[in-house]
Structures are given as C-alpha cells and as structure tokens.
C-alpha positions in Angstrom: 17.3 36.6 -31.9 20.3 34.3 -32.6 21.0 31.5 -34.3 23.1 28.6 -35.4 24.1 27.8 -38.7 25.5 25.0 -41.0 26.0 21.3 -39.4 25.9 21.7 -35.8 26.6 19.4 -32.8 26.4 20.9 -29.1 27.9 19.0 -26.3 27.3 18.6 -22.7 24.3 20.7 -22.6 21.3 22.9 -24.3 18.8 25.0 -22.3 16.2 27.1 -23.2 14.7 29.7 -20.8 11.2 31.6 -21.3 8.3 30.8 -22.6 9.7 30.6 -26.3 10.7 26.8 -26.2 12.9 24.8 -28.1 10.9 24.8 -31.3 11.9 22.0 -34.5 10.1 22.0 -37.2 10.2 18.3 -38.2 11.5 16.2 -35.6 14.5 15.4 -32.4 16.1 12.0 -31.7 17.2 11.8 -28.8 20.0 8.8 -28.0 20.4 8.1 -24.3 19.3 5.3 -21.4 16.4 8.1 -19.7 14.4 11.1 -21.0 13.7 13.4 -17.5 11.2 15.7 -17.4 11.3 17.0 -13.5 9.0 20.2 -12.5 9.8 20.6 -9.1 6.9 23.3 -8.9 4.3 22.3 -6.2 0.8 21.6 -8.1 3.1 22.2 -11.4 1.1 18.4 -12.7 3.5 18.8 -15.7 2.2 17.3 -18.9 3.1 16.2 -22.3 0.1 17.4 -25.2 0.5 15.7 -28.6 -2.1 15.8 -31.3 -3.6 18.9 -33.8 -5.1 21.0 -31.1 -6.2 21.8 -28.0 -9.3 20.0 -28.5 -8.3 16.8 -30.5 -5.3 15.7 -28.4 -3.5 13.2 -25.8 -2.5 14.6 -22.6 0.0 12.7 -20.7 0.0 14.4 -16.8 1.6 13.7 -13.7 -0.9 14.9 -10.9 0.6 16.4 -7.8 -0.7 15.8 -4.2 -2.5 19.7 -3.7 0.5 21.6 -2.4 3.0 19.9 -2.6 5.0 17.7 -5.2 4.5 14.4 -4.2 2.7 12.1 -6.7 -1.1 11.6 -6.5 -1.8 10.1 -10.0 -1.1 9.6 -13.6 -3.5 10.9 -16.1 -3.7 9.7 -19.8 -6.3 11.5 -21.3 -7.5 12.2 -25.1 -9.5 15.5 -26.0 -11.7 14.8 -29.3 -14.9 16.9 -30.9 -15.5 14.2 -33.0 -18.8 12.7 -32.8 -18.2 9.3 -34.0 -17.6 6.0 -31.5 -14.4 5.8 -30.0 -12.8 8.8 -31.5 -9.9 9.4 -29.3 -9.3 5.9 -28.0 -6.4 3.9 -26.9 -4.5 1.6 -29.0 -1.8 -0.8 -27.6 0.5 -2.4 -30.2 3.0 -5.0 -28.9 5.8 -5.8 -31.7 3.8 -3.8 -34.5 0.6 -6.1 -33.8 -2.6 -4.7 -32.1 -3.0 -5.9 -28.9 -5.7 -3.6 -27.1 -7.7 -0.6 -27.0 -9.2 1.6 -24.4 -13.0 2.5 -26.3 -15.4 4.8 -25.2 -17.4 2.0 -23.7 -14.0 0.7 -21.6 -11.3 -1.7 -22.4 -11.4 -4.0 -25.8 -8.6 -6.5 -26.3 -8.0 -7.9 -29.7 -9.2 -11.4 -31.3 -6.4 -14.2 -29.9 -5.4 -11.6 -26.8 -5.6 -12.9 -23.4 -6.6 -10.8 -19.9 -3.6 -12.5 -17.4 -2.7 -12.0 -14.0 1.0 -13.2 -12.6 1.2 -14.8 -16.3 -1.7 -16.4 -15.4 -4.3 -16.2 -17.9 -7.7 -15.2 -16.8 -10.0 -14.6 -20.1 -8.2 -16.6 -23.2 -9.2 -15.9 -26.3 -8.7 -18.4 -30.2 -9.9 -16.5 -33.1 -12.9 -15.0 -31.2 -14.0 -17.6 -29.0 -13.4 -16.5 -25.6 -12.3 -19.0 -22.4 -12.6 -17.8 -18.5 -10.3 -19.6 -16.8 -8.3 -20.2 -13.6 -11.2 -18.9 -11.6 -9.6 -20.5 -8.3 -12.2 -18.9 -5.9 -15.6 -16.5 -6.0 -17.4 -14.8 -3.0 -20.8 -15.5 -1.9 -22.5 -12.9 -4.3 -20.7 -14.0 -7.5 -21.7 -17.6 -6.2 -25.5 -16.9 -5.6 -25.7 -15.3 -9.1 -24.2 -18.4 -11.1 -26.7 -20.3 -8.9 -29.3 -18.5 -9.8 -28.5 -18.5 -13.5 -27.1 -22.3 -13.6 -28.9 -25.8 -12.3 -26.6 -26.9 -9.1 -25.7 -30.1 -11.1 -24.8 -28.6 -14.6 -21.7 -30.1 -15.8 -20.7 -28.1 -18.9 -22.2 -24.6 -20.1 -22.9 -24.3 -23.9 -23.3 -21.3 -26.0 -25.3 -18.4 -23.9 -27.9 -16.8 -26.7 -30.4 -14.7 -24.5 -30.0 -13.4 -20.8 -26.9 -12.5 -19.4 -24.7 -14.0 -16.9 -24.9 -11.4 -13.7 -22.5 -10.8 -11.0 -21.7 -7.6 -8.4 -18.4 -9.2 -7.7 -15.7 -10.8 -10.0 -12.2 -12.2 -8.5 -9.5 -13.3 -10.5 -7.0 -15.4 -8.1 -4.2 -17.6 -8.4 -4.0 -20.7 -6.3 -4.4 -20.2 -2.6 -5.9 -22.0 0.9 -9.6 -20.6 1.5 -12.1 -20.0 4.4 -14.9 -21.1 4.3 -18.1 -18.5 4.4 -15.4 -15.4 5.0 -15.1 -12.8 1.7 -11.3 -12.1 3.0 -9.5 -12.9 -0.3 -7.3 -10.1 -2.8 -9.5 -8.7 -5.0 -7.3 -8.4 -8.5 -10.3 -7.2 -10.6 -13.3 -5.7 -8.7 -15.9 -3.8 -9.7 -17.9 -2.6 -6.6 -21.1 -0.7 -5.9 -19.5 2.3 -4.6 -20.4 5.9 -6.5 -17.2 7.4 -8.3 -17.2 11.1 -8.9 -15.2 12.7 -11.2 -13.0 15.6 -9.6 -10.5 15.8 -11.9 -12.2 17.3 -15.5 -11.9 21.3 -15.5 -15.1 23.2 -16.0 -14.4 25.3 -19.6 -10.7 23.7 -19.6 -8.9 25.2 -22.2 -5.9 23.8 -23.9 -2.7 26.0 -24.8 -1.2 23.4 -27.1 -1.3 20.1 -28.8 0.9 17.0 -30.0 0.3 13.8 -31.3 2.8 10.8 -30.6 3.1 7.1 -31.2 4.7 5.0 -28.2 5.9 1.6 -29.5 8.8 -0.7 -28.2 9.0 -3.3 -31.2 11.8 -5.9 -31.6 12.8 -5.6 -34.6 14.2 -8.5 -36.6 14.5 -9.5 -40.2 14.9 -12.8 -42.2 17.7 -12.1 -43.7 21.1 -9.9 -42.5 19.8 -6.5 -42.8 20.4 -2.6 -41.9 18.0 -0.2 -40.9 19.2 3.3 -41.1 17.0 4.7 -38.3 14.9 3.5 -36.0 12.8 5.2 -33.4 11.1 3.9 -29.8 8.8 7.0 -29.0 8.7 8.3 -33.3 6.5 11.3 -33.6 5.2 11.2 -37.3 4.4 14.8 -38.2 2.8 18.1 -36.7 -1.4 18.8 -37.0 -2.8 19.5 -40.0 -5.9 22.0 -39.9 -9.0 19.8 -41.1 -12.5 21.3 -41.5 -13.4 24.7 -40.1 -9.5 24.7 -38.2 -6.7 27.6 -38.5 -3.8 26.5 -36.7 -1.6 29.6 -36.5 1.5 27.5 -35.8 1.5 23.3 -35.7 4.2 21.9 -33.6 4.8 18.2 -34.0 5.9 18.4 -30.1 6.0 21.9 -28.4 8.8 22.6 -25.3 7.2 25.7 -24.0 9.0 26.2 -20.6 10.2 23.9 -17.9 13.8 21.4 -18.1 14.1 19.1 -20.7 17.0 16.7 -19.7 18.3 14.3 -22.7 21.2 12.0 -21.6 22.3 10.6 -25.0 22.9 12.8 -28.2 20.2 15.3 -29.6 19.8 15.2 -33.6 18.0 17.9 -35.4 16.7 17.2 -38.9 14.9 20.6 -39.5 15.6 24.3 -39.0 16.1 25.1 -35.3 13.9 28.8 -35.2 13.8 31.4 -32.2 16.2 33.3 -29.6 18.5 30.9 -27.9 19.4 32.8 -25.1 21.5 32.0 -21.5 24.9 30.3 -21.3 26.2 27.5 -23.3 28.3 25.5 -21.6 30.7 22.8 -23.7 32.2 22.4 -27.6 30.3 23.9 -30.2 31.8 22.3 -33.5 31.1 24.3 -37.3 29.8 27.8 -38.4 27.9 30.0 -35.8 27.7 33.6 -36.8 26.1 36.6 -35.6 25.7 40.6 -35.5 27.0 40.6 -31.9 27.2 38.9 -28.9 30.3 36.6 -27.6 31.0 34.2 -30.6 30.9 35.2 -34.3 32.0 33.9 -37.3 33.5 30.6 -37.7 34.0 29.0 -34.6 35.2 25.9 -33.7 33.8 25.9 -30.3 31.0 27.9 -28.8 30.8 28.4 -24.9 27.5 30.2 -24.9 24.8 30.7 -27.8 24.6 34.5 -26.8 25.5 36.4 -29.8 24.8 34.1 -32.7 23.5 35.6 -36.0 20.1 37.1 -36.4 17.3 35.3 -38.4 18.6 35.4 -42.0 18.6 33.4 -45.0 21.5 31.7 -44.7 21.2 31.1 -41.1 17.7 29.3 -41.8 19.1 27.7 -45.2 22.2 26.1 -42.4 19.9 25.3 -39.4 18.7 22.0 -40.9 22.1 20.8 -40.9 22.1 20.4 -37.1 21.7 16.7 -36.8 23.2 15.9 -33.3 23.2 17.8 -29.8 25.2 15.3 -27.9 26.0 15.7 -24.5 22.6 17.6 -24.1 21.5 16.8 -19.8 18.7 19.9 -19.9 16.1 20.8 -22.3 13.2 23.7 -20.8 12.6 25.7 -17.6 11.5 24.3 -14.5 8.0 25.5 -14.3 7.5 25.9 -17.8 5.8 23.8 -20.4 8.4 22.6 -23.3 7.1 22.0 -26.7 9.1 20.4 -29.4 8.0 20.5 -32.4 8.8 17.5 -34.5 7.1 15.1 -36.4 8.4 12.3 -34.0 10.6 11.8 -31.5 12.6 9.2 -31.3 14.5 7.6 -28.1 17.2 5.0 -28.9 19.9 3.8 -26.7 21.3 1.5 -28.8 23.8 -0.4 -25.7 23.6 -3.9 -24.7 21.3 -4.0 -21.6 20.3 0.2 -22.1 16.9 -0.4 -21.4 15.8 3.3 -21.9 13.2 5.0 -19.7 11.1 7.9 -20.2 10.1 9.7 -16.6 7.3 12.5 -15.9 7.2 13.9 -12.4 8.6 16.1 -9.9 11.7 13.6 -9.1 12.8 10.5 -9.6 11.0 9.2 -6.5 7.7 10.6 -7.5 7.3 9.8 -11.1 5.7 8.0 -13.8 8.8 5.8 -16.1 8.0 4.1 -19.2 10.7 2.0 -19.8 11.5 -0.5 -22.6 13.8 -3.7 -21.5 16.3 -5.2 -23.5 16.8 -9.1 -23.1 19.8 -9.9 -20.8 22.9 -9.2 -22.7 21.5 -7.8 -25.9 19.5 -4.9 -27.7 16.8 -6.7 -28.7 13.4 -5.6 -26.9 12.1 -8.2 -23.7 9.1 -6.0 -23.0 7.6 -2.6 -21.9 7.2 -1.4 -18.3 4.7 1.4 -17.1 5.7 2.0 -13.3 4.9 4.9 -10.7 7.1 5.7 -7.7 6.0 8.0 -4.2 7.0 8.3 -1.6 3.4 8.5 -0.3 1.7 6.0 1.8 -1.5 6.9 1.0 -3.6 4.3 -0.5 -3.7 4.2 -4.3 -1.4 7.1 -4.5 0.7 6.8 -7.6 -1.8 4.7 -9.7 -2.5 5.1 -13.5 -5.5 6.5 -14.8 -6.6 5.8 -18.5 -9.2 8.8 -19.6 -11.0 8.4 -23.0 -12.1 11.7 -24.4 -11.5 14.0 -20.9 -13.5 10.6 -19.1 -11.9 8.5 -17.2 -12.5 4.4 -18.1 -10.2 2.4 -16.1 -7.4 2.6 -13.4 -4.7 1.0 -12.1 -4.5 0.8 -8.3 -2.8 -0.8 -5.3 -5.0 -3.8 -6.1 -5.3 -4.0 -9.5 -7.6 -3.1 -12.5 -10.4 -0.6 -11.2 -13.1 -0.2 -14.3 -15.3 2.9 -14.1 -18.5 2.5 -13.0 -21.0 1.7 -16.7 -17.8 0.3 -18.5 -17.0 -2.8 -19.8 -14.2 -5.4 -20.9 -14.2 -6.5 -24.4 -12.6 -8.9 -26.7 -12.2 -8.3 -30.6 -15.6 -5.8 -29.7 -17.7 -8.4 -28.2 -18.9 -8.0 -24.1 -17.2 -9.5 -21.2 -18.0 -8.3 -18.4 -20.0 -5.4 -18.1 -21.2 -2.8 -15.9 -25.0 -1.1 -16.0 -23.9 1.9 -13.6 -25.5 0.9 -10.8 -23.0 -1.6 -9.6 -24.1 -4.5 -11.3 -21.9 -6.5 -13.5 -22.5 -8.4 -15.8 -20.5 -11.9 -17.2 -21.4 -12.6 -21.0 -20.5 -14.4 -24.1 -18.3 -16.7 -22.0 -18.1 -20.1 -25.0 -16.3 -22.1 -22.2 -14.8 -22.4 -18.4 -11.9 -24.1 -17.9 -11.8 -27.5 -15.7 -10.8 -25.2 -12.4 -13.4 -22.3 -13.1 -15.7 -24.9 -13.7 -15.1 -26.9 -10.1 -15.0 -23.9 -8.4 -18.5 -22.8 -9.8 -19.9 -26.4 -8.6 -19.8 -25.9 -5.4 -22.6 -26.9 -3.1 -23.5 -27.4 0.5 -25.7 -30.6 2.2 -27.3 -30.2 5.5 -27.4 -33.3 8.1 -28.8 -32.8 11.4 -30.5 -35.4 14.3 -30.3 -36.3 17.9 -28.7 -40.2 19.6 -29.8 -41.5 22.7 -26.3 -43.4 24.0 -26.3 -47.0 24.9 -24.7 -48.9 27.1 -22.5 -51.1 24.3 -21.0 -48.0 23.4 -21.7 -48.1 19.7 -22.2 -46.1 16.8 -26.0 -45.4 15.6 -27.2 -44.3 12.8 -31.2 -43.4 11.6 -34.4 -45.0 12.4 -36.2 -46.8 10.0 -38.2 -45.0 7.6 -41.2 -46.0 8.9 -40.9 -44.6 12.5 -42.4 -41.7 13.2 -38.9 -40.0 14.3 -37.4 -40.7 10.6 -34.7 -39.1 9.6 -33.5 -37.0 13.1 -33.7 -39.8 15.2 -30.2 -41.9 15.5 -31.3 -45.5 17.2 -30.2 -48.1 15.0 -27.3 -49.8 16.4 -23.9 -50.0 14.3 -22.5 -53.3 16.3 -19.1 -51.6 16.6 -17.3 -48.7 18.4 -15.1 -48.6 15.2 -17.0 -47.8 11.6 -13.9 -49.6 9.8 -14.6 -52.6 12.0 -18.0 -53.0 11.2 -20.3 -53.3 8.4 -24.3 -53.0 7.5 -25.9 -56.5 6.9 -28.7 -56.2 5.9 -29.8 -53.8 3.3 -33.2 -53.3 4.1 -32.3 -51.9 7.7 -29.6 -49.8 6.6 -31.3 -48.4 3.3 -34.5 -47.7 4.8 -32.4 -45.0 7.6 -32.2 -42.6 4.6 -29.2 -40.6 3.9 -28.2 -38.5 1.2 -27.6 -40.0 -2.6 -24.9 -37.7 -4.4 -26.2 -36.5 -8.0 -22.4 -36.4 -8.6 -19.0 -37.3 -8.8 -17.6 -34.6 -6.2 -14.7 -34.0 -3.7 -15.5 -33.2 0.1 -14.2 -30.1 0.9 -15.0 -29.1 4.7 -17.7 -30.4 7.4 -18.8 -27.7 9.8 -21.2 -27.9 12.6 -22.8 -27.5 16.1 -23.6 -30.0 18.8 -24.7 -30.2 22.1 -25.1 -32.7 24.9 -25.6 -33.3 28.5 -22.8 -35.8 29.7 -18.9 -35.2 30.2 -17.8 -38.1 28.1 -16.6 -37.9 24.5 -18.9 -37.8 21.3 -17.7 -38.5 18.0 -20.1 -37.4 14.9 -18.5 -39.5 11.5 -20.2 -39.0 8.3 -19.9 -41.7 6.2 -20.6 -42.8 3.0 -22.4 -46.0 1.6 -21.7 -47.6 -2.0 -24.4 -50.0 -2.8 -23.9 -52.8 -5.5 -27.2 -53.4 -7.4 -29.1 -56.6 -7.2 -26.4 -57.2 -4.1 -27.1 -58.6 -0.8 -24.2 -58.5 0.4 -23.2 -56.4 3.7 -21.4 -53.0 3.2 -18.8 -51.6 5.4 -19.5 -47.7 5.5 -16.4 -45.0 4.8 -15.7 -42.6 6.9 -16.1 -39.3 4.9 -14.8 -36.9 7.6 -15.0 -37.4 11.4 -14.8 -34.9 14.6 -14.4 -36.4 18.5 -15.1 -34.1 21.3 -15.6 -34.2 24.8 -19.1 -32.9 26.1 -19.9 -29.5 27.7 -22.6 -31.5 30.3 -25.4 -28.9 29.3 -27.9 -28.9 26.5 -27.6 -25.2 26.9 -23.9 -25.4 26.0 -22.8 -25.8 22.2 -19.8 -27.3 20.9 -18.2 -26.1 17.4 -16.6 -28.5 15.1 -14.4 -27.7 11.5 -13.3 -30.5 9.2 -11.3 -29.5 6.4 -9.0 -30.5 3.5 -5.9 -28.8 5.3 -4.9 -28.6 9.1 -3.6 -25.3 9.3 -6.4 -23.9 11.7 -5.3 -27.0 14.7 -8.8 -28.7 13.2 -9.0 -32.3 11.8 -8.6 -32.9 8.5 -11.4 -34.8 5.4 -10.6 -38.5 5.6 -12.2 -39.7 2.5 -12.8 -36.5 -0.1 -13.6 -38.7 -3.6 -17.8 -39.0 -3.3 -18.6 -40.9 -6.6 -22.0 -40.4 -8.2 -24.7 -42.4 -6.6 -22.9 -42.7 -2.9 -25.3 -42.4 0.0 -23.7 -40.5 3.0 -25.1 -41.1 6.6 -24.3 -39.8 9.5 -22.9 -41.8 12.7 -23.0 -41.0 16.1 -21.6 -42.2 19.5 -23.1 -40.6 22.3 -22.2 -41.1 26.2 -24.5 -43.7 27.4 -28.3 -42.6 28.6 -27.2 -39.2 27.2 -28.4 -37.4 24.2 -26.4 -35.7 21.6 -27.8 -33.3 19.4 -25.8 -32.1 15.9 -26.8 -29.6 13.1 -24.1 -29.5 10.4 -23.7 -29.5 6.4 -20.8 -30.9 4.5 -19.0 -28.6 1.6 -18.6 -30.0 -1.8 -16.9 -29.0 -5.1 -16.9 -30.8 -8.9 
C-alpha cells in the first residue's frame, strides 16, 4: 500500500488497476471540455450507480447490442424500497428552477412548463391552466373520438368536469400539406396498442454499489459584480448515510471500481486519497511523496511512477487531503472494471469561452451516450443542455434513451419521438393529460382550451352530394328538380340558361330554392372535393358545386359561385367510372378549390353538364374545416 502525502498535483495522467478503485472520501473536480468513460468490453453495458445503496439508487447504463459493443440503449433507472408515491423519481431543473419530473405514474411537468416540439409548443401551460395547441393534423381514430365526444358544430369547448376526452392515437405536427383519408403522417408522440414487454429488469438483480448525484447546467448570474469561489456542473453532495434498519460497511459518494476513467482538464482532491496506487506514473509529481520502498522516496520534486510511496500512516493520511489538483489526468479505472469515486460531488467545469463540456458513457465515441452543456457563442455563460446518443447501427431505435422509475421503465426516446409506456400518463403541475388505461387507450383530459389551429383542425367535417342529369341539347348546366317531383333531390333537370355558371344567374327564387341544396351551419373553408362519376357518351362533363347566398325578403336573382369544379371527358360506359380530386393545392396534377370561404347560412348546389341525350351519374362529398 502506498501513498501520497502533503499538497499534491499529478500531471499528464493517473490510473488505477484492480478492483480497488480510486477511492475519495469527500469529493473530485474535475476541469476539462469531456469526461470519457469507454469499456470496450463486448456486453461490458458500463454504468454509473449513485445513491445510499444497492437498493435506493440511480443507475446510469449504456446497453450493448448482445455480443458485441455497439450501442442498443441508454438506461436511467432508480432502485427504491420505499413505499411511498414516486419515491425514486425524476427531477429536471433548468437554471435552478423545477421544470419536470419522471413519477411513478409517467411524466409530470411543472405549473407554467410547456410540452414543445421544433420550439413549437404543443401543451402550454399559465399558472395551472393548461392550452393544447398547434394540433395541425389528427388521424381518423383521434377524429372519430372528438366526434363522438363533441357536437360537429361546437365552436369553443369550456371546462370538462365529468367524462374524459378519449383517443387511441395523438399526433403532434408542425405545419405540413395533407392527404386526404391516408394515416401517412410523422408520428412525434404516439401511443399505440401494441403490447410492450419488459426484457430488460434482472430476476433477483443485485447491486454491488451505490451513488447519488445531482446533474445541473445553471447559468449563473448575479445583480451585482460578484465572485464565486467554486462552482460545480455535475456536484455530488455527500456519500449515503445508513437510515433505518441499514449498515453500510463503507459509503462512497461516487465509487471507481475498475474500468478507465479519462479526465481531460485538472483533477482536485479535497479529502484523503486511501488504498494501493499501483502501476506506472507517467509525468511531474510536484511536493512530498514518501515511502518504505519502492522507486521514489522522500521528498521529491517529481514522481514518474507512484510505486514505492509510503505505507498507510498518520502522517501520510494527515497530508493526503492536501491533494487538490491532478492536472493533466487523460485515464481514471480499468477497462472492464467498474470505477467508484467516492466524493460527495463531482464537479465538471471547463471554464473556456465556447468549452461546452461533455460527459460520454459507452464503448467509443461513436457508440455513446454525451451529455453536454453549451455555452453561448463566444462566452461561458450556459445556452442549454444536450442529451445525444451516437451508433453506428442502423437498426431501428437503436441508440434511444430509456427513462426507468424504480427498475420500470416509463418513457423513451426513439427514432420518432416520445414513446410513453403502456398505463402511463403526461402530467402538468400533477394534474392528467393524456393518459393511458393499459390496454391501448388514451385518454385527453383537463384540456381548459385549444388554440384557434387545434380548434379548426378538430372541426372538420365531410357533406355528401350525389344525383344523375339527362344532357340537353342547349348544352347547359342543370341543377335539381323541384321539390315536389317525385325524383327530388338526385334528379338534375332544371335548366341553368348558360354553359358558363359566372354568366348566368337564378331568377326566380322559388325555382331555384325549392331544388334543395345544402345550408352550411357555419362559417367554414372548403378543403378538397372528391368523387366518382360515370356516363355513357365520349364528350366532356363538368360537375361544379356551387354555392348560393340568399338576401332575405329579396327577390332579386342570384348568380351562383363556383365552390370547386372538375371537367372530364366520358369513358362511354355506365360500367366505366371516372375519379375526380379537387383540392386546396395542385401538387398531385389535380384542379385546385376555386372559392374555399363558405359563410354561415350559404346553400351549396350542385351543377352538371352532361353530353346531350346522355346521362351522367356522380356520388361525391366536399371536405370542410372551421
């Protein structure tokens, strides 16, 4: 056993071989732009443990693809026997202020926090009252649930105080072109009916060690011109303390057991450094180390190896504290080991314009997890915090983040996005957002208001025209037989006047109102017109629906507006049918919406021109939002 004595800095480098670790009894700051820790060991899954025990701890783990030491997954997990709720959650604090938690029950943001998406936000919260918004687009199940729970012409939705707002599907979007009737948009958060196994918690899983740490990237700034002495990034505060019914027989603060442990800026040490340090030391050892043999007694200026220092004595221990810096310091542990470091907190601070520090846990730098805090352009003050995986596997969802609460896993990050375990749920400041019951269904609650684009998109609804039109020999348009005609509404035999709608116009009102149509409930915009026709002839048919505004206690003649039109030429067949898309963009080679703004209270009619003696037949529904 050797050791070093009085004020101590080692350069270049310190490693530690065995199984003894590096162990420091109160805590290591470590000053440098990346903390490594590489075990190039295939299924090594190297991990950090911090907490009191084996069994009340957070495990930090980098999972290796099984044989090998490519990247599979990232595991955060806490180990509690505490009984009461959310023992051994997740807490997120962003510049000293809460922010989030992970909970037993899944993922709980704080009063005022927002869920965002490309700095989009998503779910907004003010001081408990919760907003969805930017909902650009839902699929057809999401759709049929707020259908179901919602009248089609609702306009605002107040306070929800029984039931529950239900869907199997939730997509948060940003702005983007849609097809109609296809499910074929990027799902950001999706929470699907498939059954998720867990494959990853060891039956009987014992625990060697434990560790407890605090991972914080605050920018620090003051009112006035002030100094702080230290200041920590990653600050471990102390080692376990033995509650209740609990012998710890040694409590490490952080515990290096084997494996490298690379430090690229200076090491302090506060405490007494206790144990063998054995293997070659290569670089300046500056003050006092002593010893009953080995290669360098006494006082030496520089040490070239640590073989040989003194024995485990008074004064040795009485000096050790004294050892404040290891700079230079590029390995820490064993490959293939597990490397404890017992400190109260360890610290990480590279205090360089632009240094942006990063912590990495993997195999290699390629297949890694790196925590990195970023500096804003040109200074030291902290921008924000980034979590990112690298692999150089193409498998899908290789490299992603799990989050596991007490040994169970809660939520993921993916390829995607945000995965929630199946029977979790999102909170804000405690209260239910979405939730899950376990069997795939989820649930939308307490939602106090929807934005003016969430709320458009909800509104969405579909109105069927169909009919048949007998072509005559003038050529014109026709629209619906009167009311009283046994063939009201499908048949189309009332003659427009005109081969052009715009050059037209309905006279008299009781002809034209009595053909029917469709009265909106709504202000709304047009959004597509899809159909079906057929007909017998060769020559073209053009289907325009179009929409009537009356005036009240008005006689006057109206000149329709063409909503959205389509022109075709005939198959000759009644067997034969012809497809037709209008939309609000041209970007499939379709026709366009020539009028979209439908005010509340316009009628829309169809018009059709048919060849002449020949009888077109249409089925088709017009699309809708607001």
């Amino acid at each position: 056993m050797k050791w070093i004595g009085g004020a101590q800095q080692i350069w270049d480098a310190v490693r530690v071989h065995g199984v003894g670790g590096l162990t420091v009894d109160e805590r290591i700051t470590l000053n440098g732009s990346q903390f490594n820790h590489f075990f190039t060991t295939n299924d090594g899954n190297p991990m950090y443990v911090l907490g009191s025990s084996s069994s009340e701890c957070l495990r930090i783990q980098a999972i290796y693809e099984s044989g090998a030491q490519g990247l599979d997954a990232v595991r955060f997990t806490t180990l509690t026997a505490g009984s009461s709720a959310n023992d051994g959650r997740f807490s997120f604090f962003v510049d000293e202020v809460s922010i989030l938690q992970i909970l037993d029950d899944g993922l709980n943001l704080d009063t005022s926090m927002n869920l965002s998406i490309g700095t989009v936000d998503i779910l907004d919260d003010a001081s408990g009252t919760t907003t969805l918004k930017n909902i650009d687009a839902l699929d057809a199940t999401t759709i049929a649930t707020f259908e179901a729970a919602l009248e089609s012409n609702i306009d605002t939705l107040g306070d929800v105080t029984t039931g529950v707002l239900s869907s199997t599907k939730l997509i948060l979007d940003g702005d983007k072109n849609i097809a109609p009737n296809v499910d074929g948009r990027a799902s950001l958060l999706h929470i699907d009916t498939t059954t998720l196994t867990d494959t990853n918690s060891l039956e009987g899983a014992t625990v060697a060690g434990f560790g407890a740490v605090t991972l914080e990237g605050p920018t620090i700034a003051a009112s006035n011109s002030s100094t702080i002495t230290n200041a920590a990034t990653v600050y471990i505060k102390d080692a376990p303390t033995a509650g209740t019914n609990s012998t710890l027989t040694n409590a490490y603060a952080l515990w290096v057991d084997s494996g490298n442990v690379l430090f690229d800026g200076a090491l302090r040490v506060g405490g007494t450094i206790t144990g063998d340090v054995t293997g070659d030391v290569t670089g300046d050892v500056t003050g006092d180390v002593s010893g009953s043999s080995g290669s360098c007694t006494g006082q030496a200026a520089t040490v070239a190896t640590i073989a040989g220092l003194a024995p485990n004595t008074a004064t040795t221990q009485a000096t050790q504290p004294n050892i404040t810096t290891l700079a230079g310091v590029t390995t820490l542990g064993t490959a293939g080991a597990t490397t404890n470091i017992a400190a109260g907190d360890l610290t990480m601070y590279n205090a360089v314009n632009d240094g942006n520090p990063t912590v990495r846990l993997g195999s290699a730098a390629g297949e890694s997890l790196g925590i990195t805090a970023t500096y804003n352009s040109g200074a030291q003050t902290l921008d924000y915090i980034t979590f990112d995986t690298a692999t150089t596997s193409s498998t899908t969802n290789d490299g992603h983040i799990k989050f596991n609460i007490d040994g169970t896993q809660v939520i993921a990050i993916r390829d995607a996005g945000i995965n929630l375990q199946s029977g979790k749920d999102i909170r804000i400041n405690n209260t239910v957002i979405i939730q899950d019951d376990g069997s795939g269904s989820a649930t939308l609650a307490s939602i106090d208001a929807i934005d003016a684009t969430t709320a458009t998109t909800i509104r969405r609804q579909s109105y069927p025209f169909r009919g048949y039109c007998l072509g005559i020999s003038s050529g014109n348009f026709q629209f619906a037989e009167d009311m009283t005609d046994n063939q009201f509404p499908v048949q189309l035999n009332s003659d427009y006047g005109d081969t052009v709608i715009a050059n037209g116009s309905l006279d008299d009102v009781s002809t034209w109102f009595r053909s029917g149509g469709t009265v909106m409930p709504r202000a709304c915009t047009a959004i597509d017109m899809v159909g079906w026709a057929s007909c017998p002839g060769t020559g073209e048919v053009t289907i325009s629906l179009c929409k009537i505004t009356p005036d009240r206690n008005s006689n006057s003649a109206e000149v329709p507006i063409v909503v959205a039109t389509t022109t075709f030429t005939a198959l000759n067949s009644n067997d034969k049918l012809e497809d037709f898309f209008v939309g609000n963009t041209a970007d499939d080679g379709q026709v366009t919406i020539v009028t979209s703004a439908i005010a509340k209270g316009d009628i829309l009619v169809p018009f059709v021109l048919s060849p002449n003696t020949k009888t077109t037949y249409f089925n088709m529904t017009l699309e809708v939002k607001g």
